[in-house]
N, C-alpha and C positions, 0 to 999 in steps of 0.2 A: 968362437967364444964372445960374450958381448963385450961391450968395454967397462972396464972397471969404474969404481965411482970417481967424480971430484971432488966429493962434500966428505970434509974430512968426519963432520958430523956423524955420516950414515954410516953404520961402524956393524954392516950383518956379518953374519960366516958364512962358510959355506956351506949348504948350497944354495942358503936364503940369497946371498949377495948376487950368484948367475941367476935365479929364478928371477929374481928384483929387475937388475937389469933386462932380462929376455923379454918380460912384462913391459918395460918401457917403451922398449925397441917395437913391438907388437903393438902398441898404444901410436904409435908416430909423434911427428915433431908436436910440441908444444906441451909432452907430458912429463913434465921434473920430477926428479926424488923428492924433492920436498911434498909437490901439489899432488904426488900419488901417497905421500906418508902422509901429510895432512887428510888427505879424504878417508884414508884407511882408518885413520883413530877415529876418527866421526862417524865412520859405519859402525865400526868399532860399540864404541860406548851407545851407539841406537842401537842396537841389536843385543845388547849386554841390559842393560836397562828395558828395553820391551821386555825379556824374559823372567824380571826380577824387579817386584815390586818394592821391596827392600833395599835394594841397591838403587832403585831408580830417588828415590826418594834421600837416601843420604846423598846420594852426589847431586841433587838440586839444593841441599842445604850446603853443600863444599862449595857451589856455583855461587849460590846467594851470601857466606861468608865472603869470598874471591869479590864480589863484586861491591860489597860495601862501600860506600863512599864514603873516602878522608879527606877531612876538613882543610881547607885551606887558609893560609896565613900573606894577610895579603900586607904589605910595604909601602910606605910611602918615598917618595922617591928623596925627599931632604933626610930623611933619616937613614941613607946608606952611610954606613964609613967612608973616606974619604983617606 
């Protein structure tokens, strides 16, 4: 049986959780839960968005809200409280 997780994050059942790990263990060293879940969602949403023009299109507008830039408020250093 492979060995269970340590990230208390990665919360599958079974039999996702032994598939996940045996995937790892077949992957060799250097392959983490996180760096195989991270590349999974990124296939993920490319393959979900090439089939769906519609969909592709509102999650570049969720991307492009997500990354708006907010305004900074900058300090001068005599006018901290003290």
């Amino acid at each position: 049986m492979p060995p269970k997780s340590k990230d208390t994050r990665v919360r599958l059942l079974e039999p996702l959780a032994t598939e996940f790990a045996a995937f790892r263990a077949a992957l060799g060293l250097g392959a983490t839960e996180i760096g195989v879940i991270r590349e999974a969602v990124k296939m993920f949403i490319a393959a979900r968005c090439a089939k769906d023009d519609d969909l592709r299109a509102r999650y570049e507008e969720e991307l492009a809200r997500a990354h708006k830039a907010q305004p900074l408020r900058l300090i001068k250093l005599d006018d901290r409280p003290k």
